[in-house]
C-alpha positions, 0 to 999 in steps of 0.5 A, a space after each residue: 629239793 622237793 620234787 612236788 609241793 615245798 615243806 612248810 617250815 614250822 619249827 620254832 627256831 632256825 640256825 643261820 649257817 653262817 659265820 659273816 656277821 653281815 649276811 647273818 643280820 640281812 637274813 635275820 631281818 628278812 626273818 623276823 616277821 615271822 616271829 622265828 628264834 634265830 642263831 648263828 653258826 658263829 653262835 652255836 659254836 660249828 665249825 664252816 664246812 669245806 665249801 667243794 660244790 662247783 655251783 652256790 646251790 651245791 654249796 649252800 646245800 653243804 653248809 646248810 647239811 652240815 649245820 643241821 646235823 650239828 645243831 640237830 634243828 633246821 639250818 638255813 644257808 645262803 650261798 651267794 656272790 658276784 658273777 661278773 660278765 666279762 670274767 666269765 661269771 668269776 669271781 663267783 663262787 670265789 667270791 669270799 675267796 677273793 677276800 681272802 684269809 681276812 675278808 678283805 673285800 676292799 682288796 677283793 673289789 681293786 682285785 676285780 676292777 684290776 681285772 676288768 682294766 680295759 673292758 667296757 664290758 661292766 655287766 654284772 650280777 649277785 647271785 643268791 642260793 638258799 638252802 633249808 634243810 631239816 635234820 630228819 634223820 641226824 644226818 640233814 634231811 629233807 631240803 629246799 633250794 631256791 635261787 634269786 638274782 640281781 642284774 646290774 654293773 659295777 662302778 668305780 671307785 667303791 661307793 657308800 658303806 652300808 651293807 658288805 662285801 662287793 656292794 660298794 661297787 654294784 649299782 642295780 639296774 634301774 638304780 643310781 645309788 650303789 647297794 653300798 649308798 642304798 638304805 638296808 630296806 631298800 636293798 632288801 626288797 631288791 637284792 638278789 638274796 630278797 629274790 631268793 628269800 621271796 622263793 623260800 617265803 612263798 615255798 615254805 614260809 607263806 600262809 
């Protein structure tokens, strides 16, 4: 991360250091206006690192680092999940975990109401880190990281089938329709990966 002013990104193309389809098409949405080539990790062929950071940033670092060096041109890479109060902020970072080997995220959502059985605590919130990295010197340079965040709580049974992961069962606060019933644009100017990405805009991307 820069300790003074962000880099501004200026590169005609950007690897989205992702293999969920989902998250790929959200941030490449988010990127379009700025008239940005963007390819998949899934695309180019690269392997998913090993995700060993204890925090979304440092494993957004990770993937963002390894997909640099790999493809030789800059790397975007978002690390993001669901920190539910009453357990301690899990899943969290294991959020995907919870899924499974198949990204079974129907399983992963009875999972996390299984757990809360018996709280009347449902407060919980997403959680984005996004990291942009350069591949200066081949081995990943220069980095950015910004964070956002959404407060809500969760609902059950899972509602609407638009976006992914946990957003069937997670209405924001102020909103009565769950990320999954919520159109994708409105989610987008919402969610907490647009909070992170207005970071980034604002950081490397504005004018």
């Amino acid at each position: 991360m820069s300790s003074g002013g962000h880099r501004r990104f200026k590169e005609p193309r950007l690897v989205i250091a992702s293999h969920n389809p989902g998250k790929v098409a959200e941030i490449g949405e988010l990127l379009h206006p700025f008239g940005i080539g963007v390819v998949s990790a899934a695309d180019l062929g690269l392997p998913e690192p090993e995700e060993t950071g204890s925090t979304f940033a440092a494993n957004a670092e990770i993937k963002a680092r390894a997909a640099a060096k790999a493809s030789g041109i800059p790397a975007l890479a978002d690390d993001s999940g669901l920190a539910v109060t009453a357990l301690g902020d899990e899943p969290g970072i294991h959020s995907a975990r919870w899924a499974g080997p198949d990204k079974d995220f129907q399983k992963a959502m009875h999972d996390v109401e299984e757990a809360l059985s018996g709280s009347e605590d449902r407060s919980a919130k997403f959680v984005c880190a996004l990291a942009l990295c350069w591949p200066d010197n081949g081995d990943g340079g220069h980095l950015e990281i910004f964070e956002g965040t959404v407060e809500g709580a969760l609902v059950w049974p899972p509602r609407g089938s638009h976006g992914f992961g946990y957003d069937p069962v997670f209405i924001a606060n102020g909103h009565d329709v769950t990320f999954g019933e919520m159109a994708p644009d409105k989610k987008h100017r919402i969610s907490h990966r647009a909070d992170a990405f207005r970071k980034l805009v604002d950081g490397c991307f504005a004018k």
